[in-house]
C-alpha positions as CSV (number, residue, x, y, z in Angstrom):
1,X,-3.2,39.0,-32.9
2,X,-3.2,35.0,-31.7
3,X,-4.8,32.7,-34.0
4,X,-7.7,31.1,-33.0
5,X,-5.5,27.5,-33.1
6,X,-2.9,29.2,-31.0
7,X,-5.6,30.6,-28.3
8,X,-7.2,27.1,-28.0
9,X,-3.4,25.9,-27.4
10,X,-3.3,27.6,-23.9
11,X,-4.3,25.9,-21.2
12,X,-6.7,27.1,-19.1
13,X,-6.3,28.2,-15.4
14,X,-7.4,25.5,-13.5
15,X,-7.9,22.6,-15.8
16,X,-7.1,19.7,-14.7
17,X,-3.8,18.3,-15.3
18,X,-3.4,15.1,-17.3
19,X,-3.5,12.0,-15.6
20,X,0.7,11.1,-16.6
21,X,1.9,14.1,-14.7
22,X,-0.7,13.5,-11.7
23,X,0.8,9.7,-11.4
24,X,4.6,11.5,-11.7
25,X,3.4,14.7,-9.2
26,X,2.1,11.1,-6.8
27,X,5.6,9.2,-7.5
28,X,7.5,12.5,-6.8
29,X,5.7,13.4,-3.2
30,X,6.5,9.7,-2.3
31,X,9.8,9.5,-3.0
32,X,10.6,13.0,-1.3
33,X,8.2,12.0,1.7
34,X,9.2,8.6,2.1
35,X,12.6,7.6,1.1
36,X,13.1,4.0,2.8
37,X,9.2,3.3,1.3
38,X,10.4,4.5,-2.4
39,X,13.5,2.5,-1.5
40,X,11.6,-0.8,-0.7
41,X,9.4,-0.2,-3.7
42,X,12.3,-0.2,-6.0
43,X,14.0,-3.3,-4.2
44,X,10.1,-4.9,-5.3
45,X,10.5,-3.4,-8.9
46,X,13.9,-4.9,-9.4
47,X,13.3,-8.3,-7.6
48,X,9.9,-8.3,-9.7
49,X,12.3,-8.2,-13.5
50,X,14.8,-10.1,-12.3
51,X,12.5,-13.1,-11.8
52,X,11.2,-12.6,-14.9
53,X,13.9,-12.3,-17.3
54,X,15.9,-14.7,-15.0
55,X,16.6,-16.3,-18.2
56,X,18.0,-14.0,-19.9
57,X,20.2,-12.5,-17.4
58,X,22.2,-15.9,-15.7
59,X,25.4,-16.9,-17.3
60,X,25.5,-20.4,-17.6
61,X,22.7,-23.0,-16.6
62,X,22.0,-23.3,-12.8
63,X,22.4,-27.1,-12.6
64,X,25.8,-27.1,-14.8
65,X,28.3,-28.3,-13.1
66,X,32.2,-27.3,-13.4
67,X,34.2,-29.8,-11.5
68,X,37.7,-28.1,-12.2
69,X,36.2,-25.0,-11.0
70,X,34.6,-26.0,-7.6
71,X,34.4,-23.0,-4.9
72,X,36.6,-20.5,-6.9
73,X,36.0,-17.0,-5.4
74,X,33.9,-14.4,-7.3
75,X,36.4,-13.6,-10.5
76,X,35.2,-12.2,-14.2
77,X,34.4,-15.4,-15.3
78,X,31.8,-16.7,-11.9
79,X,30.6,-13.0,-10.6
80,X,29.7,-14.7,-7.6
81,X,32.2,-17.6,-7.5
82,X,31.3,-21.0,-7.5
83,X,29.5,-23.3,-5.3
84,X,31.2,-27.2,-4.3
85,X,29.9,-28.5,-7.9
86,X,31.6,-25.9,-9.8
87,X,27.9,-24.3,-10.4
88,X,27.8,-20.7,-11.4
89,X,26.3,-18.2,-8.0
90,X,25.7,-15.6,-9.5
91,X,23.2,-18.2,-12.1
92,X,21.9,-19.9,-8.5
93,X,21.0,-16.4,-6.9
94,X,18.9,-15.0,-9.8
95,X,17.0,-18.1,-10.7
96,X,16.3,-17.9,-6.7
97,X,14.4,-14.7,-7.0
98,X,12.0,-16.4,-9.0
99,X,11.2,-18.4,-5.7
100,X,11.6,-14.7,-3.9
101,X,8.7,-13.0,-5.9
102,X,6.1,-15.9,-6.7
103,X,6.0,-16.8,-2.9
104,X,6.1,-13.5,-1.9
105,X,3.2,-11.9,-4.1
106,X,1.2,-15.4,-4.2
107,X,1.3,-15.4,-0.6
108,X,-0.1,-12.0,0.3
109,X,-2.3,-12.4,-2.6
110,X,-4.0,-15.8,-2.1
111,X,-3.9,-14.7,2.2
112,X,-5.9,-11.3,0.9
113,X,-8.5,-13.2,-1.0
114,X,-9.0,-15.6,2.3
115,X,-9.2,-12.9,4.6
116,X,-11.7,-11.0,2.4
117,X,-13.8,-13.9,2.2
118,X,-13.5,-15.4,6.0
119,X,-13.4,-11.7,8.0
120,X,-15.8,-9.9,5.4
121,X,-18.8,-12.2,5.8
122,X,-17.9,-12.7,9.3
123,X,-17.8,-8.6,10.4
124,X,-20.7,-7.6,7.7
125,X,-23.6,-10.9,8.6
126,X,-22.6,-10.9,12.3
127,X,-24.7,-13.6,14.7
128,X,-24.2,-17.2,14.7
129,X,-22.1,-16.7,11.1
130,X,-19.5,-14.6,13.3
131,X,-19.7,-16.5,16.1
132,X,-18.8,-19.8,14.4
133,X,-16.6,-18.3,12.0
134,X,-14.6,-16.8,15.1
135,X,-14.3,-20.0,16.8
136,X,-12.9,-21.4,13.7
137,X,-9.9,-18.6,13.4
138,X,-9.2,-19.2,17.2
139,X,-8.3,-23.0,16.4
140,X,-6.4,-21.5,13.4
141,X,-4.0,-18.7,14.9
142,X,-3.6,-20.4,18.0
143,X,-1.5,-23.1,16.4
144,X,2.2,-22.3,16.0
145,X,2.4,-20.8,12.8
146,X,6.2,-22.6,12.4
147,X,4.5,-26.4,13.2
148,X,1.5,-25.6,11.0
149,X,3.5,-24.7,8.0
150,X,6.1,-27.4,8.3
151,X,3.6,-29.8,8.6
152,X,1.7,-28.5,5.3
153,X,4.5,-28.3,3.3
154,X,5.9,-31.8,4.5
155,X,1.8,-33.7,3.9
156,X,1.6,-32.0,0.7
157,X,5.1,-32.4,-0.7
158,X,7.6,-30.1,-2.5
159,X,9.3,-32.3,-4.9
160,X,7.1,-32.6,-7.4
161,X,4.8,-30.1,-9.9
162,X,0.9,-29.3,-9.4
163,X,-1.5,-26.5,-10.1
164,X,-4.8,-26.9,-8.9
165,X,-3.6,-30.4,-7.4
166,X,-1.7,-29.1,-5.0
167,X,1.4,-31.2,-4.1
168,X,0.5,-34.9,-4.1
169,X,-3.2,-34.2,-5.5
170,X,-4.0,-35.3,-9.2
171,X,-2.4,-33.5,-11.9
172,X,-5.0,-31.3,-12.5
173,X,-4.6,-27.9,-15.1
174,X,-1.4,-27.2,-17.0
175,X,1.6,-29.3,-15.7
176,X,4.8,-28.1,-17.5
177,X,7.8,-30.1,-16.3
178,X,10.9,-28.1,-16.2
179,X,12.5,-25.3,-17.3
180,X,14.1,-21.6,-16.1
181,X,11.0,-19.1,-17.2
182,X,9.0,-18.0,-14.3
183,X,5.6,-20.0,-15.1
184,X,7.9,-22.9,-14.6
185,X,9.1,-22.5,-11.6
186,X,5.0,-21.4,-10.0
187,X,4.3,-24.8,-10.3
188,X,7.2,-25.7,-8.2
189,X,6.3,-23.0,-5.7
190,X,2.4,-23.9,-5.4
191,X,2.4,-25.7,-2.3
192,X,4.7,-23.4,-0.1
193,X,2.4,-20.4,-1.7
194,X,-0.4,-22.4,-0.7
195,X,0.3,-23.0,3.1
196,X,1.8,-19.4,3.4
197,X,-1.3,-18.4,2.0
198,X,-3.9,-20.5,4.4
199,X,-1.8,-19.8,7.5
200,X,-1.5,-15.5,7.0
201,X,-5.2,-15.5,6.0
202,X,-6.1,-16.8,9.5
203,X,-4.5,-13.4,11.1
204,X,-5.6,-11.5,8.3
205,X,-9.4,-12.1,8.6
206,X,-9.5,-10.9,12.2
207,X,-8.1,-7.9,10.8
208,X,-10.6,-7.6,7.8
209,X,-13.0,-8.3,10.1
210,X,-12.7,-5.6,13.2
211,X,-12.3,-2.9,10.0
212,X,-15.8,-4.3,8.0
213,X,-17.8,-4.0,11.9
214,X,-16.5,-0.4,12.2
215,X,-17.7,0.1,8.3
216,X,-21.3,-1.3,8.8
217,X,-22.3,1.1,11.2
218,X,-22.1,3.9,9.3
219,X,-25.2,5.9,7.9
220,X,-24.6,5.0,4.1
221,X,-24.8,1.7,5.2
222,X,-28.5,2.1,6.7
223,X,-29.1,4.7,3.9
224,X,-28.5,1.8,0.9
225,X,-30.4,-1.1,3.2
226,X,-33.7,1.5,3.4
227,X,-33.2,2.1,-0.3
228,X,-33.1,-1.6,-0.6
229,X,-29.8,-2.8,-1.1
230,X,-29.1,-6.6,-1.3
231,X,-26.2,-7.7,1.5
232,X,-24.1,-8.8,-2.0
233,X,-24.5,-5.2,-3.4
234,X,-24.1,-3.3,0.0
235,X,-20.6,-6.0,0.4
236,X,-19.4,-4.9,-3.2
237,X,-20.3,-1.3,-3.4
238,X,-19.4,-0.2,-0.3
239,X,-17.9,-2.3,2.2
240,X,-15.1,-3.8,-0.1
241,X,-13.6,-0.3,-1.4
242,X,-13.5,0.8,2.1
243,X,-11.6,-1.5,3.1
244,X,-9.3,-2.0,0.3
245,X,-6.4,0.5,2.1
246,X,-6.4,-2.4,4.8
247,X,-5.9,-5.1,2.7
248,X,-3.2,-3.2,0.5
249,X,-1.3,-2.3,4.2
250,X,-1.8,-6.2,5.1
251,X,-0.5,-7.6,1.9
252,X,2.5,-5.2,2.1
253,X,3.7,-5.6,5.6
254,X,3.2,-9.5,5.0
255,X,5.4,-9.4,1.9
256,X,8.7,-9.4,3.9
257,X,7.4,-12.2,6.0
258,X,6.4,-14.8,3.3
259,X,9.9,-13.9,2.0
260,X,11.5,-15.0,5.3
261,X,9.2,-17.3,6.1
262,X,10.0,-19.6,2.9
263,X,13.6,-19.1,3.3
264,X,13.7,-20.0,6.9
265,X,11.6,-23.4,5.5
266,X,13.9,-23.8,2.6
267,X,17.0,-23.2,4.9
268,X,15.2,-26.4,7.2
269,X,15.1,-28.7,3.8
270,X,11.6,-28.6,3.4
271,X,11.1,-25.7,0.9
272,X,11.0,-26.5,-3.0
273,X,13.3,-29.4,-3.2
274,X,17.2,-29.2,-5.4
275,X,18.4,-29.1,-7.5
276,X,16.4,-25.7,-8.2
277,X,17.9,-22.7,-6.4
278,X,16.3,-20.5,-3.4
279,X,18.0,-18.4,-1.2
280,X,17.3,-20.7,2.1
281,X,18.7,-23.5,1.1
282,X,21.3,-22.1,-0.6
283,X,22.4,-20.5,2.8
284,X,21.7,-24.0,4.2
285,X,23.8,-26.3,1.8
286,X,26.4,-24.4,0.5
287,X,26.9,-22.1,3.3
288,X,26.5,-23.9,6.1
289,X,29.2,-26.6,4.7
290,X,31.5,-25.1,3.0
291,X,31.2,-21.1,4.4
292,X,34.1,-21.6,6.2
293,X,37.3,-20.2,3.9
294,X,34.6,-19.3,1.3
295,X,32.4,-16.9,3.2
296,X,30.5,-15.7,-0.5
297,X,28.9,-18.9,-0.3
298,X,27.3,-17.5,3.2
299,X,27.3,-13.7,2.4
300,X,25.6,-13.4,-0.9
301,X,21.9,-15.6,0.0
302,X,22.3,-13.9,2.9
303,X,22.6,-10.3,2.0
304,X,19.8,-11.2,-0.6
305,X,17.7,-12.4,1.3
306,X,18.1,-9.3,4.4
307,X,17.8,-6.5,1.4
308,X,14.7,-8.2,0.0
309,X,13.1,-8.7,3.1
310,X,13.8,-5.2,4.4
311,X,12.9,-3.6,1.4
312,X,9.5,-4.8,1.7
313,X,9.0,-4.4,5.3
314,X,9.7,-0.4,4.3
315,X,7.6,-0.3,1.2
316,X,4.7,-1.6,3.8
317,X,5.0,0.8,6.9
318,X,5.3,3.6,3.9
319,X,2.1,2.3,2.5
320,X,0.4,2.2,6.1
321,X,1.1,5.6,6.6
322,X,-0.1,6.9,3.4
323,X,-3.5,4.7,3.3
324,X,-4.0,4.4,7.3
325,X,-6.1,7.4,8.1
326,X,-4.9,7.7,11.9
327,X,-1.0,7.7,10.6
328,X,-2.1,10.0,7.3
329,X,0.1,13.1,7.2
330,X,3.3,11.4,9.9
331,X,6.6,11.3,8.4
């Protein structure tokens, strides 16, 4: 006869499983459902740890130069080969996912919080608020998105550090200097993150907005105003986790874009100024120049810059079928 321990040990038909395996049973369905979107979300994972232990992972310092070892092919000793100073790729390509992730995530991120604000009080107050709020966006998408953010990033200014003074603004907040670590190399990315950020959040509040107009009509919504609802409470409780699945599919399918969008800026010469690394201007200096003979120099930003971007652009249309009801269920 089973002990009383051992009948308390078996689990009982239908009990809920424990919320490790439900998250692995979740990871599982999307990797067997959606290969390319498991594929972009690894791409993410990987870019996300190599920017931060950058560090630890380059082989010699990415400003070092090695005269008697200028553009040598990729060998044991320079993975990547060297560029026309004798500096170590391979060093120069990892450092530049740093660049890769913080613009990339600080973009969709800082563009998500816009849009909230702009599109949410806009769709939910309605009347002269969205009327003048509309008029507003109108001026600001129908200015070429490539002029609007060269002429950010070349007013504000990329050489230098800033936090909350962004660019050329007073130091204000934490202003560390130099160095490789990831929290360093934020404050170099600030201002492209910062006219990424102002320029996607224009699209993204029309967006925000045409989902939080379809959201107030419903009869939960007229249910909490008769109860007595504030507009702040009605917003918070149940406007903003409705629409939560649209702002996750927006941040996701711009991902890819900030990427390209700071390399194609970087590859111009106004992106975060040398001698720190990115991917753009990597392709710009080094490439463009010398690619000829040594086409690594061309290849490897390049390639980096295609897997990183596609990667995302999958993780994102995986995401929007998942979370999109009208897509839920396609393959």
């Amino acid at each position: 006869m089973a002990t009383r321990e051992e009948v308390l040990a078996i689990p009982l038909e239908g009990a809920p499983s424990p919320l490790w395996w439900q998250l692995l049973a979740a990871i599982g369905t999307f990797i067997r459902r959606k290969p390319l979107g498991a594929f972009g979300a690894l791409i993410l994972i990987l870019t996300v740890v190599v920017a931060v232990f950058a560090p630890w992972i380059v082989r010699f310092p990415y400003d070092e130069p090695h005269f008697a070892d200028s553009l040598t092919d990729p060998n044991s000793t320079y993975w990547f080969g060297t560029d026309h100073l004798g500096r170590d790729f391979f060093s120069r390509v990892v450092l530049g996912t740093q660049v890769t992730v913080l613009v990339g995530l600080g973009t969709v991120i800082l563009a998500a919080v816009i849009s909230l604000v702009i599109g949410g009080v806009s769709g939910y107050l309605g009347g002269w608020v969205d009327m003048v709020a509309q008029r507003v966006v109108d001026v600001w998408v129908a200015l070429p998105a490539i002029f609007l953010l060269l002429t950010f990033v070349a007013v504000l200014g990329t050489g230098g550090t800033g936090f909350l003074g962004i660019g050329r603004g007073p130091d204000v907040g934490l202003q560390p200097r130099d160095g490789d670590w990831i929290w360093y190399t934020f404050f170099r990315s600030t201002v492209v993150i910062f006219s990424l950020g102002i320029i996607f959040a224009g699209y993204g509040s029309r967006v925000i907005r045409g989902a939080v107009l379809s959201i107030r009509e419903n009869v939960y919504i007229e249910a909490a105003r008769a109860l007595g609802a504030t507009d702040t409470r009605i917003m918070l409780r149940y406007v903003l986790p409705n629409i939560l699945p649209v702002v996750i599919i927006l941040a996701t399918l711009n991902l890819g874009i900030a990427v390209l969008a700071e390399a194609t800026i970087s590859f111009l010469g106004f992106g975060i100024q040398a001698p720190f690394p990115t991917w753009g201007r990597m392709l710009a200096d080094e490439g463009r120049h010398y690619g000829v003979g040594h086409e690594y120099l061309m290849l490897i930003p390049g390639l980096a810059i295609f897997v990183a971007v596609y990667g995302f652009n999958m993780l994102g249309d995986a995401l929007r079928d998942i979370l999109d009801p009208r897509l839920r269920g396609s393959r």
